[in-house]
N, C-alpha and C positions, 0 to 999 in steps of 0.2 A: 504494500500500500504506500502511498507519496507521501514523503513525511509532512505533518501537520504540526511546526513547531511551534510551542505554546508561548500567546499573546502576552507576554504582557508586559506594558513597559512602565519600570516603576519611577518614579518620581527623583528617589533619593536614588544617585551611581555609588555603590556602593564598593569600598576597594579594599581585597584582601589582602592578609601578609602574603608572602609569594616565598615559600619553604627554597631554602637552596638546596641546590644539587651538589651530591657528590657523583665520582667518578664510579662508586663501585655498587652502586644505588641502581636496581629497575626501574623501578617506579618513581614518580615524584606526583606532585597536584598543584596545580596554579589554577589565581581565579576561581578559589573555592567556591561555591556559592551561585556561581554566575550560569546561565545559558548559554552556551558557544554553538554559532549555527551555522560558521563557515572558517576555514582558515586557508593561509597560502604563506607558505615558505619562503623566504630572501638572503638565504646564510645566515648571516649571522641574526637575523631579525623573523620573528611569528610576527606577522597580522593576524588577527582574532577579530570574528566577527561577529558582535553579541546582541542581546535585547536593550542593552544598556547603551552601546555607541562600539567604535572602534577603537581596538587594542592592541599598541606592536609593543609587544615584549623582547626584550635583549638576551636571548635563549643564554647567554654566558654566565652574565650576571642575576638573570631572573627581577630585572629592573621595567617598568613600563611605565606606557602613557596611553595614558584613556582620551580619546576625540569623540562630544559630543555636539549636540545642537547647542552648549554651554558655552562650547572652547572654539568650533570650526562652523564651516558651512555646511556639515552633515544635512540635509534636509530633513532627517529623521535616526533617531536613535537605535533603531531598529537595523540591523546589518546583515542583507541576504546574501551578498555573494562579494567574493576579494575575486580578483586576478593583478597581475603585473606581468607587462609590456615590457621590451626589450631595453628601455631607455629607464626602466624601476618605476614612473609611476605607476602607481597605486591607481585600480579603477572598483571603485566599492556601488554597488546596490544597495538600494533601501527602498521601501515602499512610500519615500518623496519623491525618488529619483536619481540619477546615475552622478556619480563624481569620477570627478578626476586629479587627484592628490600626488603634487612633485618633490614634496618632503615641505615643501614649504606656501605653494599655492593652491588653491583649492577652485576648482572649475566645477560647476554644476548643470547637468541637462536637466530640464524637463520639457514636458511636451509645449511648453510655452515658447522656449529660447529653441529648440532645437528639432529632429525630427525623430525623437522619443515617442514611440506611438502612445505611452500608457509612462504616466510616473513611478506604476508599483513593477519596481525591478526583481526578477526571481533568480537570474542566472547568468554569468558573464563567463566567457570562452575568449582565447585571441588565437587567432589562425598563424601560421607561419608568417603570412605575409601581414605581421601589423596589426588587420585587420579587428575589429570588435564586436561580436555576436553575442546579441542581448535578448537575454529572456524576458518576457514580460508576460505580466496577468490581464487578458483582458484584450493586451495589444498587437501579441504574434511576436517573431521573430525581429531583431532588428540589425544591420551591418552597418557600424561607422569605420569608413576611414581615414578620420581623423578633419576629414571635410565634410563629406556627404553621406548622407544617411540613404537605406535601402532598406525598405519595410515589405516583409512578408508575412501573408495572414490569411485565411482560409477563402477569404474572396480571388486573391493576385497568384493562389500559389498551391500546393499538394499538402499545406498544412495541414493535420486533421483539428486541429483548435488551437484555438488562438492565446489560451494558457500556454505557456513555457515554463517549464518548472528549472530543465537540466540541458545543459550542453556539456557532449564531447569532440574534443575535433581529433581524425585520424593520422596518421604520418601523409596518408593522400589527399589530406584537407578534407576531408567527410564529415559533415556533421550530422551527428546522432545527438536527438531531439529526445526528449521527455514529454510530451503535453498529457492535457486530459481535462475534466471539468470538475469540479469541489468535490464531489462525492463518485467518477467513474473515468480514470484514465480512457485515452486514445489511443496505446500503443504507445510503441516503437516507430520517428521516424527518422529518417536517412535521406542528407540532402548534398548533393555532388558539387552544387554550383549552377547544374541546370536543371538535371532531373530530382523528383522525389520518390522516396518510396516509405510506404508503412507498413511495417510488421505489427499482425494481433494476434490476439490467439484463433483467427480464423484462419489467417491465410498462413501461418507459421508456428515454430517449435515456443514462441512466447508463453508463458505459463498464465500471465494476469495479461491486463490491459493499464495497469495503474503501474509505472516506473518511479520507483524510488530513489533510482542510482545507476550509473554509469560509471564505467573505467573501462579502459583499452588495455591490452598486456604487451609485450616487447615483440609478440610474433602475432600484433594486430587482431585477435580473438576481441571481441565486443562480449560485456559484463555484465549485466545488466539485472539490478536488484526492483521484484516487482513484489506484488500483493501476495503473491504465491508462490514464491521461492524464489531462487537465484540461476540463472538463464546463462551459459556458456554459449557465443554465434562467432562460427569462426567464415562469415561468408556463405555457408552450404548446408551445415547442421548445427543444431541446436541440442545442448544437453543440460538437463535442469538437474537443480540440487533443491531439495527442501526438507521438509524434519522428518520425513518419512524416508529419508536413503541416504540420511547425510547427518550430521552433528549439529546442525545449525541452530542454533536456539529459537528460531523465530522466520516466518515464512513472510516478515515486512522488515524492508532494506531501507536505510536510510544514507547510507557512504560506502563506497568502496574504493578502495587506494591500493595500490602496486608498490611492492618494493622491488630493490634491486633483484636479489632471489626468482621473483617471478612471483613469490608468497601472496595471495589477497587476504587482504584483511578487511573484515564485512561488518559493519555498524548495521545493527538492528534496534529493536526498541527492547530485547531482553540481553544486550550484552554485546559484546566486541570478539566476533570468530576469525581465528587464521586455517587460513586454506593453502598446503602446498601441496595439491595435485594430487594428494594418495590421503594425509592425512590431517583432524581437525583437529584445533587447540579451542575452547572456549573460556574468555576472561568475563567473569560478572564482578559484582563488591565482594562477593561473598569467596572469593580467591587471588584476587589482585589490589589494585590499589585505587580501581575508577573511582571514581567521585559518584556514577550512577547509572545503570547497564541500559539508559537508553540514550544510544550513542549518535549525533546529527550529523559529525564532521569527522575526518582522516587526514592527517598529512603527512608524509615520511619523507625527512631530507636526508642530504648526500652523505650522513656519518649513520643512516638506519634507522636512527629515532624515531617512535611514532607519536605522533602528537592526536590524541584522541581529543576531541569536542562533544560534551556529554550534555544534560537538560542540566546538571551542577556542577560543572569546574570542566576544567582544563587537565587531562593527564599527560604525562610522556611515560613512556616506556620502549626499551630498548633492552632484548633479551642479551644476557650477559656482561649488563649493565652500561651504564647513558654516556655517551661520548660527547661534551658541549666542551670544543676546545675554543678557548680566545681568540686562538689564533688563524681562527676558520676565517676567511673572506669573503664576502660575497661577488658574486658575477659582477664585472669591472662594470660602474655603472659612472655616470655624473655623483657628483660628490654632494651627498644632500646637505643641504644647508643647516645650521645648525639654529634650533630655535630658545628663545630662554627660556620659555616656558616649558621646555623639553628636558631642561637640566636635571630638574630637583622632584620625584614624584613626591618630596613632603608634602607639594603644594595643593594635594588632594585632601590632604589630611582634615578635614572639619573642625569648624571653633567648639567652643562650649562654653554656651551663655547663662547662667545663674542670678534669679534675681534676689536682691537684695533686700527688698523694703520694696512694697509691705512684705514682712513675714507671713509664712504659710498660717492658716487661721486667721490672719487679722480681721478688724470690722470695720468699716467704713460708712462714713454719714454723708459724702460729698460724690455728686455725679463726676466730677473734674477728680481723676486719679493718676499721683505724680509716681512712677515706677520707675525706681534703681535698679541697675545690674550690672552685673562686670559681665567680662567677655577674655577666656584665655585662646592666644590664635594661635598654635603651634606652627602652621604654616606659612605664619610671616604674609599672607594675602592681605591686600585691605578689606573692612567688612564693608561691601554693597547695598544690604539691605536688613533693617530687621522688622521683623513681622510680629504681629500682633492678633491672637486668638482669643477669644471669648467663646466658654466651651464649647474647644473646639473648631471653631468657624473664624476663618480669616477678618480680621476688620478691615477695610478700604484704607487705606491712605487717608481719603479726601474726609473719612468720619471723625474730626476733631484730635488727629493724633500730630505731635508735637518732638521731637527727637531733637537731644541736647547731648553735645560727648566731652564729659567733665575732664577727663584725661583719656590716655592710651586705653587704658583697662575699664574704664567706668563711664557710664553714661546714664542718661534717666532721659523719660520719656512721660509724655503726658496724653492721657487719652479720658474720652467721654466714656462712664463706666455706667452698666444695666443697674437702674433700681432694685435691685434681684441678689443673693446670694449667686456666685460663680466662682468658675476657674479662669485664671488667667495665666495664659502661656506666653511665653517670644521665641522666638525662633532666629536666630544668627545668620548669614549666607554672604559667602565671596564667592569670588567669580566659581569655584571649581567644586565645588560642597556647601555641604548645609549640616547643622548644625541640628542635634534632638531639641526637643523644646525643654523648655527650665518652665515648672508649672505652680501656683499656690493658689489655694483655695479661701478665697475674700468671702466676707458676710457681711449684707447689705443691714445696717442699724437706723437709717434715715425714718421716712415717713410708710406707717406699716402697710398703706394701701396698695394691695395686690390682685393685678387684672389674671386670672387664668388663662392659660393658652389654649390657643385654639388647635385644634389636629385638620390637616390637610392630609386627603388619603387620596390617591391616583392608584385603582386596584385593575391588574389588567390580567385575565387569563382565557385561553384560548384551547378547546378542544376539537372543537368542531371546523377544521383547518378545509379550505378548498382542495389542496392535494389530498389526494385521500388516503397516502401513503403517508400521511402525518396527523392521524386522526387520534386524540388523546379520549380519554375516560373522565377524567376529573378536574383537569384544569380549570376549565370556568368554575367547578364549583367551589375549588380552591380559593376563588378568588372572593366569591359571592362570598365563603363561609366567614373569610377573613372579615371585609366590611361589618357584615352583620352583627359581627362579636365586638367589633372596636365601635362600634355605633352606639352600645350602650356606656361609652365612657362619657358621655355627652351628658353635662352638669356634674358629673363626679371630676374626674380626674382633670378634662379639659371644658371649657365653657362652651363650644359648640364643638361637633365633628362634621364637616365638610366633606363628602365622597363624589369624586368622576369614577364611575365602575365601566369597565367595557369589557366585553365579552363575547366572547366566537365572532358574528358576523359585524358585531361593533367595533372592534378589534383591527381596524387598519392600519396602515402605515400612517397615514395621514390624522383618523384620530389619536394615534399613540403619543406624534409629535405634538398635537393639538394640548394634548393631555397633557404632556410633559411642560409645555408652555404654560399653560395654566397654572399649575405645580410650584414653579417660580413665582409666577409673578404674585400669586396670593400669599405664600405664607412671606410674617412678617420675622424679625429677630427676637418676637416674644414667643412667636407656634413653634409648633412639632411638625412636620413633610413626613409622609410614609408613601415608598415605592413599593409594590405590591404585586413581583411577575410569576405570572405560571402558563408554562407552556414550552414549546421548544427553544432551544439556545446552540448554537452553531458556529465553531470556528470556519473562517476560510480558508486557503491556505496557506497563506500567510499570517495565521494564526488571529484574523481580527475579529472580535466578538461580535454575533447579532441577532437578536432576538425575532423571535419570527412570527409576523404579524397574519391574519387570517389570511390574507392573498397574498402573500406570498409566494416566489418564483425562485426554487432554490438555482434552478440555470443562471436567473438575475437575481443572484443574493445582495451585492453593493444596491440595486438600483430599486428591490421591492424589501428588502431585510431592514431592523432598523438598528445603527450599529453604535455600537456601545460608547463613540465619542459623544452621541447625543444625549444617553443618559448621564455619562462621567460629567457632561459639563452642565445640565441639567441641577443634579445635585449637589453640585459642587457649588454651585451658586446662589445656593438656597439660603439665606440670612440665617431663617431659624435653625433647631434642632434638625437632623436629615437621616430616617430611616430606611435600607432598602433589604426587602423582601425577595432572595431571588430563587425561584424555584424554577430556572427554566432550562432542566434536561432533563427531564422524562425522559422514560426507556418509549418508543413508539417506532414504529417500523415505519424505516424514509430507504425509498431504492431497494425492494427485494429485503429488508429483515437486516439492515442495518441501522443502528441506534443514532438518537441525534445524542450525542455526549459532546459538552466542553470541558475546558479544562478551568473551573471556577477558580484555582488560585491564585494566578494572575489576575482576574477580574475584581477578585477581593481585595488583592495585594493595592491594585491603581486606587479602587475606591477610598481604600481606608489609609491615605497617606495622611501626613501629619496636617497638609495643609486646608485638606478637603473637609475633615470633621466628620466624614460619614461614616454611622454603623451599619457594618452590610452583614445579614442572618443570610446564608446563600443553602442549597440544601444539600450539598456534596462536597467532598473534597475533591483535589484535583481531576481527572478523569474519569472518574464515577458517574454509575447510572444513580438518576431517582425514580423511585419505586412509587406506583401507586396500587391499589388493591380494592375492590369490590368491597371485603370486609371491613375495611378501614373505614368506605365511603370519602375517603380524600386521600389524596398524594402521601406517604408517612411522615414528610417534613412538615405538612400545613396541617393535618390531625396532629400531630406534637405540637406544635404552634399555637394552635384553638383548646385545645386541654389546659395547657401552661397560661395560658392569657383568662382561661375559664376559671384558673386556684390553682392548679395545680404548681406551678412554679413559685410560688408563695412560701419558697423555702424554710423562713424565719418566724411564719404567721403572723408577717405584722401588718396583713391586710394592703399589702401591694405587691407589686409585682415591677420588679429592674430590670434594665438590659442586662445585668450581670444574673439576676437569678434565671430570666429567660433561657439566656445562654447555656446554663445548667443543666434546666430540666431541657431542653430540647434535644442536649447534645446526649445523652444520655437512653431519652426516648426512642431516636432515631433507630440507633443502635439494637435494643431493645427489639424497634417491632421489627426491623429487616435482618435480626439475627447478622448483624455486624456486618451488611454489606454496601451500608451507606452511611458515611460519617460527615453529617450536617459543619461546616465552617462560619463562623462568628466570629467576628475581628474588631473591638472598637480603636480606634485610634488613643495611642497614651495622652493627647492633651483632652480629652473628651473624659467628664467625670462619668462613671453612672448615674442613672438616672431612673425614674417612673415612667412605665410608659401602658402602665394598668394598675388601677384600684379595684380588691375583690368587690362585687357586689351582694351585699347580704341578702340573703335569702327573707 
């Protein structure tokens, strides 16, 4: 199957230690943590290409530098595909658009400036002659040489779809194609210069129609890692390897890479296989040193080393231990320029802002609140900006805030503070990092008149979908059941509750957006905002989230799907308190009895960064299905949900109910009724206190 690597890109770049290497060491780990989804070799230098931005690490030293949309003209942080050209630029993909990086310049296409058919870039190849073969989603195939662009696409050409996932090119200048559509590969195709051709499992030894991966071997055999195993094409036959004849741990390919040997070594999503012709070696955690056995990226340079790109870190390995000499060279290139921000990676390193006064507890009688804090910068950067949270939620600039810097270290700030007991957070930021928030919780002693907030609910679910290959059980009632139960907080907890409910054929793109617009603009800095989804949820593959509205057209996912920048900034920009409800991957059969499954971690991860303030209740963890059932009469995560908000999560009996007790009974429940095989994620953000968001009602 064609790797779908998970969305998601978080806010803070986060930068690990980087373990040194010795000489007599297999293994090593860089870039713990991180998603690596492409790399390319330059001697002495890795390019890495992450969810976070671009990474060239100094394999010697184990020294690097991170380029994001922060530091360069990345268009996007998100990094699909490295190659380098004969003269050492750097030509990086992203799903903004293509660059071109000469150690010190940074050129950018998009289809604005140039003849990029599509900005979401998936795959770059350069042919002997210079030349630059660009994958695109959406846009087909594309050749620059460096002047002119040459766009081929299922109208002009033998394409069979105008997704591009993979290019390989052969010693004869051959390119071997990858396409296919979100959810059903096209083959295999092969393009000479004049002619094309497609290999599928009709007319050939192909095993799948969904290509994973591509490598060429030293005696021109085509590699080729599909939904169904691994495909040996030496021109005339075809010989497949998959778990049934062969060691493979996994019948979906995600890399394949050649060493000098002739050895493949096969990235799947259950581990890292080598293959020398006769016999298999397979590497999981649970026997080597991966960071995590599902592997996106290969690269093996000229001293053997493998450089694995896994969903968390970066490994090398190199059987009989790691060969990184200093004195390696790279291919005689132009002498890249040396930049200062390149020197020193301290410069990544995050301040840490502490406030000073008022002290945690204190109380306060005046709207106008003067707030001290020091600030230690280990990085020697200047600080840029500092931010200002009221639980949780960003204050504006322009909302009466006032910034004073007493000295190097100490500064005070003055801002319009809620009539209201709260938390108040800052947050620190230079140009390269950000800072955790420094938080204390103030009580308001003023004038004791207190308005209730109001609750804003936008509840959306969807069962009864037009495709009838995506037709759910309970969604909508998921959605009904929620409003219903929160509708009687209305004079208890909050002073009115406000509901837009939509449902199955209410349920468009157009009312979703409609909805979400509403959502904003009504609640104020005194309400509660709740997001309320059930129903299908869909990466692309490019891993971008989107929820799928009743018309729906999964062929046109971007153009009828609604995708998760809209909710992210939706919520994000909501004054008040901001809850979201996400229950939208049902297990339901899309395309023949395949499931729609996201990968909610990243989507939680985005939502609940420090400066958004949102609590996200999502119903799975990472790749997990949600379960619904007849006997439940709702989805397992929205029956836990409705129980807990009914008493049951009323952990301490004291007649309410918190996002933290919530969080408790639900996580717990889940488990419970699906016998452990869906474990509900809840994440508040640390500047965000808990909070009520139900009082029991007495019988």
């Amino acid at each position: 199957m064609t790797r779908i690597k998970a969305f998601i890109s978080l806010i803070l770049i986060l930068i690990t230690t980087v373990f040194s290497v010795s000489f007599s060491q297999e293994w090593s780990v860089y870039l713990a943590g991180k998603q690596i989804n492409c790399l390319a070799d330059e001697g002495q230098y890795l390019w890495v290409g992450t969810t976070d931005g671009l990474v060239k690490l100094n394999k010697s030293t184990g020294e690097f530098i991170v380029y994001g949309k922060w530091n360069s003209k990345l268009p996007d942080n998100w990094v699909t595909a490295i190659a380098i050209d004969g003269q050492g630029n750097k030509w990086i993909g992203t799903f903004g658009g293509l660059v071109k990086f000469d150690g010190v310049n940074w050129t950018v296409y998009k289809e604005s400036n140039s003849g990029l058919p599509d900005n979401r870039v998936c795959a770059i190849a350069i042919d002997g002659g210079g030349n630059k073969w660009i994958g695109t989603y959406g846009g087909g195939l594309a050749k620059f040489d460096g002047v002119n662009w040459t766009v081929y696409n299922t109208s002009n050409s033998g394409l069979p779809h105008n997704n591009v996932w993979l290019i390989a090119i052969d010693r004869r200048g051959n390119k071997w194609i990858g396409t296919g559509s979100l959810l059903r590969g096209e083959g295999l195709a092969k393009f000479d210069g004049v002619n094309w051709s497609v290999y599928n499992t009709s007319n050939s030894g192909l095993p799948d129609n969904s290509v994973g991966a591509i490598a060429i071997d030293g005696e021109q055999n085509i590699w080729i890692g599909t939904g169904e195993g691994l495909a040996k094409f030496d021109g005339f036959n075809w010989t497949v390897y998959d778990t049934s004849n062969s060691e493979l741990p996994s019948k979906a390919f995600s890399a394949i890479a050649i060493d000098g040997q002739g050895n493949k070594w096969i990235g799947t999503a259950r581990g890292l296989a080598k293959f020398d012709g006769v016999n298999w070696t397979v590497y999981k955690t649970s026997n080597s040193k991966l960071p995590d056995t599902v592997v996106f990226a290969i690269a093996i340079d000229k001293q053997g080393n493998k450089w694995i790109g896994t969903k968390k870190g970066l490994a090398l390995f190199r059987e009989g231990g790691i060969i990184l000499s200093e004195k390696e060279k790279p291919t005689p290139k132009p002498k890249e320029p040396e930049k200062t921000e390149e020197k020193d990676t301290k410069k990544t390193i995050p301040p840490v802002i502490t406030i000073i006064s008022p002290r945690d507890g204190s109380y306060f009688t005046n709207t106008e609140l003067t707030v001290q804090y020091t600030i230690k910068n280990p990085s020697g950067e200047p600080i840029t900006k500092i931010r200002v949270l009221i639980d949780g939620k960003l204050l504006p600039q322009e909302r009466g805030i006032m910034l004073k810097q007493i000295d190097e270290e100490t500064g005070e700030i003055t801002i319009t503070a809620p009539q209201r007991d709260f938390e108040l957070s800052l947050i620190a930021e230079t140009k390269y990092s950000i800072s955790a928030p420094s938080t204390v919780k103030l009580y308001w002693r003023g004038d004791a008149f207190v308005i209730k907030p109001k609750l804003y609910i936008l509840a959306i679910g969807v069962s009864k979908y037009k495709d009838k290959d995506l037709q759910l059980r309970f969604a909508s009632k998921d959605a009904t059941d929620f409003v219903e139960i929160m509708k009687l907080q209305k004079g208890l907890l909050f002073e009115d509750v406000i509901v837009k409910l939509l449902v199955d054929e209410q349920a468009t793109k157009d009312n979703i957006l409609d909805g979400l617009d509403w959502l904003e603009r009504q609640t104020t800095s005194k309400d509660v905002a709740i997001l309320f989804l059930a129903g299908h949820g869909l990466n692309d593959r490019a891993n971008n989230f989107y929820f799928l509205p009743v018309d729906v057209e999964i062929e046109h996912l971007k153009r009828t799907g609604v995708a998760f920048s809209d909710i992210k900034n939706t919520v994000s920009a909501i004054s008040g308190k901001s809850i979201v409800f996400v229950d939208a991957c049902h297990s339901g059969n899309v395309f023949g009895g395949k499931r729609a499954v996201v990968d909610m971690t990243g989507i939680v991860n985005e939502l609940t960064s420090a400066e958004s303030g949102v609590v996200v209740f999502a119903s799975s963890t990472g790749k997990q299905f949600s379960f619904e059932d007849p006997t439940w009469g709702n989805g397992a995560f929205t029956k836990a949900l409705i129980e807990g908000l009914k008493g049951k999560a009323d952990l301490l009996g004291k007649g309410k109910i918190t996002i933290n007790m919530l969080q408790a009974y639900i996580s717990e429940r889940v488990k419970e009724l699906t016998k452990g095989k869906q474990t509900p994620t809840v994440v508040k953000p640390q500047s965000v206190p808990d909070f009520p968001i139900a009082v029991i009602i007495q019988k």
